[in-house]
Residue, then its C-alpha position, 0 to 999 in steps of 0.5 A: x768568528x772565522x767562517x772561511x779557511x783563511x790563513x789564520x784559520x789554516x794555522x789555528x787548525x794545525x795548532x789545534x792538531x799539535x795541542x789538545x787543550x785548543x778546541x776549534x770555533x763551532x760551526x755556522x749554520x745559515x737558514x737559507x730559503x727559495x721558491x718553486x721546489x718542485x724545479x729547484x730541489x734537486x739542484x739545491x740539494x746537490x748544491x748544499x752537498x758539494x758545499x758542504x764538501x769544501x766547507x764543512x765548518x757552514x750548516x746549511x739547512x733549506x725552507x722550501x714552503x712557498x710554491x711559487x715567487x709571490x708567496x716567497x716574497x710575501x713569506x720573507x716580508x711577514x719574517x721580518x716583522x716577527x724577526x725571524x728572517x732567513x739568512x739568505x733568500x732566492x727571491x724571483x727576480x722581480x720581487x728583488x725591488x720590494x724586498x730591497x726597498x724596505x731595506x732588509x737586503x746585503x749590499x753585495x758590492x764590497x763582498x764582491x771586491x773584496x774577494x776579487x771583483x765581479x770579473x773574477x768571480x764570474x759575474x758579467x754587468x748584464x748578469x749582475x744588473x739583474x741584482x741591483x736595485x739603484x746604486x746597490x748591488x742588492x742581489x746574484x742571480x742564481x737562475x735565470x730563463x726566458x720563454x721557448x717554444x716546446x714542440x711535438x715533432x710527431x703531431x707537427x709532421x702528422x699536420x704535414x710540417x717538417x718540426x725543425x723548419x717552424x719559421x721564424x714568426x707567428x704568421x707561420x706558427x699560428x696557421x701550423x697549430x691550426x692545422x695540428x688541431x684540425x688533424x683531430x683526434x681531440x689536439x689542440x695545436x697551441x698553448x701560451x702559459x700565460x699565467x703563471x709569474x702574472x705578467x711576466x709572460x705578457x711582457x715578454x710579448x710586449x718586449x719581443x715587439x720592442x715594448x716597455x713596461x714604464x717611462x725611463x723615469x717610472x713616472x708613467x706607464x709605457x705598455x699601453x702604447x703600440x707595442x702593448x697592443x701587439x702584444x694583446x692582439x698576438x694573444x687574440x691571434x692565438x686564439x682565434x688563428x691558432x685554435x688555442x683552448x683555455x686550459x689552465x697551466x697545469x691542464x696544458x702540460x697534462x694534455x702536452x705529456x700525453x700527446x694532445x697538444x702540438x706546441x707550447x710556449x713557456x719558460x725555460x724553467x720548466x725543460x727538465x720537468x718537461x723531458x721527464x713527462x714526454x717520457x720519450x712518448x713522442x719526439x721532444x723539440x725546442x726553438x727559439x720564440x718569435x721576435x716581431x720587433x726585429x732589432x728591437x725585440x727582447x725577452x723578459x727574464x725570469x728566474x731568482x736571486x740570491x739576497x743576503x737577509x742575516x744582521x749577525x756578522x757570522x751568519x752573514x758571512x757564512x751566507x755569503x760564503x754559500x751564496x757565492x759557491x751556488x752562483x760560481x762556474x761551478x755551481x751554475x753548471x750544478x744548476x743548469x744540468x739539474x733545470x732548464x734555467x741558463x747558467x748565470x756565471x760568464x766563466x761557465x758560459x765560456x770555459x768549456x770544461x763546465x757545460x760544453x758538454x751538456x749541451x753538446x748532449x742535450x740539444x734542447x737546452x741550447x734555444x735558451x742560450x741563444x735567447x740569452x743577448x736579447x734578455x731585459x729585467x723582468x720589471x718590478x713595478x715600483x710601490x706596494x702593490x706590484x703582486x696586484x698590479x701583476x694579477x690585475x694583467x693575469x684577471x684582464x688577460x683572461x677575458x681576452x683567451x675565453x673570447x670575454x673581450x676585445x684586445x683593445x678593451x683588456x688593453x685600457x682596462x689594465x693600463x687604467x687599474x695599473x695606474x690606480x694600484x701605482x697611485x695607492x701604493 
């Protein structure tokens, strides 16, 4: 079944046109699932619509049923057993390994030379490494974000501060939110979304001190070493130095919304759902995060990744056809306008016509590009038990935000779990 408009195709339609008695080949329509909804919706939808446009011949019908990445990878790892599987999945990019390691994933390699090469197509190595697990090129990213600091200006000038002059390191930031917090009036100065994505936040810390998570060879953890403790030590910091509160994620963003909260550190992700809860009640800025380790310093990456799951050759194709429109200039640009997630095709970040722009108009998109050249992969413990590796991170983390327990207990007490939930799986 052809499911592109290749030469064949072009001219069995024009014979279609000149005899009656030729019917054209039925229409291909792929089931195609992702996570997180409330921030990806409309981008896929306006996704399938320009799709569509240009490949009528390809249904594409969305599942949207997981709220967040652990339950996506979960959803498509009960699919499999009872063989129903999407035909194509966005997977969080640290769930890429698990669904590849039981081989359910497209080996994406020969589809990308075939229809040219990954520098025709957009696809730089950094970009594409986030989608390759061993020698295989598992995955595209679609998204990708990275952690920045959101800042009401007005609460930051109230505390005496000027909102586009922060500095450039926690020694600064910290003793700024004390003082928006000591403004009063119930502020709080500080907020780190620690917890959702489970140690992604925490890791992004660790990387921004030059931390790693596991030996090169994934024989032995790695971040229980200096930079870990840096990284439980900055959290203790916020806490006692910036006067952080112990909200929840969804506490913070209610009391940011509504003035109460001076700035806040989070993904990328969340920019386009943050400008429409200011609602323009305030004055909304963003800046790029700390980096204490210097030329060492990085920062995790969040974000998905399109696999291609389909076994019948048609589907497959026709999966591969939509995956490759949503991760193309076009489709990244689509992206982009509709999250806050930075582009993923290198065309679009260079030619000027997809976002130059955008961000020329909307400035608080632009810190997130700039973090882009200091992104690492956000790690993917190996084995099993990777969703309770991350939530051991998230329970132990806690203690150390409600004031429960030193940095450096919290430290050894996920290390030691860490390497228990490694040796089982």
């Amino acid at each position: 079944m052809t499911i592109s408009l290749t030469r064949r195709a072009a001219l069995g339609a024009a014979a279609a046109l000149a005899s009656p008695r030729l019917v054209r080949a039925a229409a291909v329509e792929i089931v195609v699932h992702y996570s997180q909804p409330v921030i990806f919706k409309d981008s896929k939808e306006q996704l399938a619509a320009a799709f569509a446009s240009r490949h009528p011949d390809i249904k594409v019908s969305f599942i949207s049923n997981t709220p967040n990445y652990e339950e996506g990878v979960q959803y498509v790892l009960r699919q499999a057993i009872t063989g129903t599987l999407p035909d194509l999945s966005y997977q969080g990019l640290n769930r890429v390994r698990a669904v590849a390691e039981r081989g359910l994933a497209t080996d994406l390699a020969p589809l990308i030379a075939r229809d040219g090469g990954a520098a025709k197509l957009g696809y730089s190595p950094a970009i594409l490494g986030q989608g390759r697990v061993g020698e295989a090129q598992v995955g595209l990213p679609y998204a990708m974000s990275n952690t920045i600091l959101y800042i009401n200006a007005d609460l930051v000038r109230r505390a005496g501060a000027d909102p586009l002059a922060l500095g450039a390191s926690w020694d600064a930031i910290l003793p700024l939110a004390r003082a928006i917090k000591d403004v009063g009036s119930g502020v709080d100065g500080f907020y780190i979304d620690w917890m959702p994505g489970q140690e992604w936040m925490w890791s992004s810390l660790l990387y921004s001190h030059g931390g790693r998570m596991m030996s090169v060879d994934e024989r032995e953890i790695a971040f229980d070493g200096p930079e870990g403790l840096s990284a439980t030590r900055l959290i203790d910091r916020m806490v006692k130095q910036g006067g952080m509160s112990g909200f929840t994620s969804g506490a913070a963003q209610q009391a940011f919304f509504a003035g109460k909260l001076g700035i806040m550190m989070r993904s990328t992700a969340a920019l386009r759902g943050m400008i429409s809860g200011v609602a323009g009640n305030f004055e909304l800025l963003t800046a790029t995060v700390p980096i204490p380790g210097a030329a060492q310093g990085r920062l995790a990456t969040g974000g998905s990744c399109g696999m291609i799951l389909a076994r019948d050759p048609a589907r497959r194709e026709a999966a591969w056809t939509f995956l490759k429109f949503s991760t193309s200039a076009e489709g990244t640009a689509i992206m982009a306008k509709a999250t806050g997630y930075v582009p993923c095709n290198q065309i679009a970040v260079d030619d000027p016509a997809y976002l130059a722009d955008f961000y020329r108009t909307n400035p608080l998109f632009l810190p997130a590009t700039r973090q882009l050249p200091l992104s690492l992969p956000w790690y993917a413990f190996p084995g099993a038990n990777g969703v309770r590796i991350g939530q051991a991170f998230v329970d132990n983390l806690a203690r150390v935000v409600e004031q429960k327990a030193a940095p450096e207990q919290v430290l050894t007490d996920i290390a030691r779990e860490t390497r228990r939930l490694l040796a089982r799986a």
